[in-house]
VOPAGU-2260 file (C-alpha; in pm, 1 decimal, decimal comma):
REM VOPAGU-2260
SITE   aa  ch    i         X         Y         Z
SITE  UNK   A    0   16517,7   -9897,4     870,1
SITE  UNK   A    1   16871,4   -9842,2     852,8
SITE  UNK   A    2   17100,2   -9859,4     533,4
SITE  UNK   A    3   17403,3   -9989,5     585,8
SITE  UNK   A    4   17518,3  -10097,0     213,3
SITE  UNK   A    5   17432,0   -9955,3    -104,5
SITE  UNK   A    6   17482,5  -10083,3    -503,0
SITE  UNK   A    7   17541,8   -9982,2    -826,7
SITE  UNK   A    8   17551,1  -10142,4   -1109,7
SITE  UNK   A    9   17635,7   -9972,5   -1476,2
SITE  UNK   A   10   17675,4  -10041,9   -1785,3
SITE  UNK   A   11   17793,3   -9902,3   -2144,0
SITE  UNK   A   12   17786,5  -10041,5   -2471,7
SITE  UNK   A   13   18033,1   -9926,6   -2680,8
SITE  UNK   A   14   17967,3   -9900,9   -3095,3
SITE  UNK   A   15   18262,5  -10104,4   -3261,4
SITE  UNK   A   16   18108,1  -10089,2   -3613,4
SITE  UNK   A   17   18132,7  -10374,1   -3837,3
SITE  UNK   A   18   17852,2  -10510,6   -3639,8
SITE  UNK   A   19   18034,8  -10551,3   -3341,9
SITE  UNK   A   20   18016,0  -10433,6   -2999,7
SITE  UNK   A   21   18209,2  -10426,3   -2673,4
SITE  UNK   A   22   18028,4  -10415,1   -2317,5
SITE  UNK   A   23   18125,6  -10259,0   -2047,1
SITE  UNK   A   24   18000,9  -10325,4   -1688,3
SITE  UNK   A   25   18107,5  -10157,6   -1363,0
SITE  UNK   A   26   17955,9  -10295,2   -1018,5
SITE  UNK   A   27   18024,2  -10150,4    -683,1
SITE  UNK   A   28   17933,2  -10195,6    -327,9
SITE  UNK   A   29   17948,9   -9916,1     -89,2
SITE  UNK   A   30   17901,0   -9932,3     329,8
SITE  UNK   A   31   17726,3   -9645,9     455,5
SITE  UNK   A   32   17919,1   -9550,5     735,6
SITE  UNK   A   33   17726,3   -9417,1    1098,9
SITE  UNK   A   34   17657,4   -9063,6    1061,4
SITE  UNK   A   35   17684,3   -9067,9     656,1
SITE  UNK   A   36   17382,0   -9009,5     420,0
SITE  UNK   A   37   17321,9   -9297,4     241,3
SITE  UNK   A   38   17183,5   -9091,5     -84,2
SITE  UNK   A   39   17500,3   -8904,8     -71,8
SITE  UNK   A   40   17721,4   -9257,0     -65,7
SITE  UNK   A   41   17478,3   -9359,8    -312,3
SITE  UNK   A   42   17517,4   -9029,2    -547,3
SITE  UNK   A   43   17913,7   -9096,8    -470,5
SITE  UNK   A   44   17956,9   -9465,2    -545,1
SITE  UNK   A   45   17730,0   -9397,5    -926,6
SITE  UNK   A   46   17986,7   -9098,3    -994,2
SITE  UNK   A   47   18262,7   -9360,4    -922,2
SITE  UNK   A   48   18097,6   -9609,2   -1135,2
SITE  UNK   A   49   18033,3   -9395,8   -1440,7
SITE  UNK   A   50   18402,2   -9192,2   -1471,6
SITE  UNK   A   51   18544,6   -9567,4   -1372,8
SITE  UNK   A   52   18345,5   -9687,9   -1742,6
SITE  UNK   A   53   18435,1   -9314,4   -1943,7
SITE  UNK   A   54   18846,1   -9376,9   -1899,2
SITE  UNK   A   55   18763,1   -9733,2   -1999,3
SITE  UNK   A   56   18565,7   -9647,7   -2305,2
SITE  UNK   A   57   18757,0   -9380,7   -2469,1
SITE  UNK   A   58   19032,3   -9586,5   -2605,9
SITE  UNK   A   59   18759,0   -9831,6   -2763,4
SITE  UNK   A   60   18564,3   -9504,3   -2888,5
SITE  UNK   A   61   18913,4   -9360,6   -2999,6
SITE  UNK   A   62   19008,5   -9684,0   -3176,4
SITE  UNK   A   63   18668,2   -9668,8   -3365,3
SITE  UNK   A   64   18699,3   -9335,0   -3430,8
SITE  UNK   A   65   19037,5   -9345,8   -3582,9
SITE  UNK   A   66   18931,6   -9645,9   -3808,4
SITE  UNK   A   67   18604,7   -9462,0   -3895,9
SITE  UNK   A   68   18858,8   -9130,0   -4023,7
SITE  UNK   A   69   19111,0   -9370,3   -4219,1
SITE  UNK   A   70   18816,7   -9523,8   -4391,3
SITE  UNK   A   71   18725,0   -9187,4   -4473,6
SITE  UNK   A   72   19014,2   -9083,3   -4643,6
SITE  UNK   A   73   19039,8   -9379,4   -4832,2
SITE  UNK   A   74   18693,6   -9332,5   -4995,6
SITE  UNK   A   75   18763,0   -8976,1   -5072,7
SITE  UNK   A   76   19107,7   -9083,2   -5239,2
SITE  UNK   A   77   18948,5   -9319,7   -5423,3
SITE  UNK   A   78   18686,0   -9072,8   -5523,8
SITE  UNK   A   79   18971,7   -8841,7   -5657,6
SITE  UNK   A   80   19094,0   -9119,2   -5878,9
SITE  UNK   A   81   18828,8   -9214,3   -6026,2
SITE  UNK   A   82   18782,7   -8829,5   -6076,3
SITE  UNK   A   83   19089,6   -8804,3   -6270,9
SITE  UNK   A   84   19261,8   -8631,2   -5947,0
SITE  UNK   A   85   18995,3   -8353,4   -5943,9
C-alpha cells in the first residue's frame, strides 16, 4: 500500500478564567510526494500544526495572564488598606 496523503488534526484549549474558554483547532492535509517518507511528511505536517496553534495561543494566554497580574495587584492593594498601609 502506498500513502499518498496524510492528516493532522490538533487542537488546544486555552484557559480564559472566569469560566470561559477559547478553542483552538488546526487541520492540515499533506501529499506525500514519490520518493518522500510518509512518517517524515507526517512528523513535518504535526510540527506545522502545533507551532501554527503556539503563535495563535500566546496572545490569548498573554491576555489572561495580564488580567490574572492586575487582579493581583488589586487584591494586594486592597490588602494594604485595609492594613492601614502596612
Amino acid at each position: 500500500m502506498r500513502v499518498t496523503t496524510v492528516t493532522v488534526q490538533y487542537g488546544r484549549t486555552v484557559n480564559l478564567d472566569n469560566y470561559e474558554s477559547a478553542r483552538l483547532d488546526c487541520h492540515l492535509t499533506a501529499e506525500v510526494e514519490d520518493g518522500e517518507n510518509a512518517e517524515d511528511v507526517l512528523d513535518a505536517t504535526w510540527e506545522i500544526a502545533k507551532r501554527s496553534l503556539k503563535v495563535r495561543a500566546m496572545p490569548l494566554i498573554e491576555a489572561r495572564n495580564a488580567r490574572a497580574a492586575q487582579g493581583l495587584a488589586a487584591v494586594q492593594v486592597a490588602q494594604r488598606v485595609g492594613n492601614g498601609g502596612k
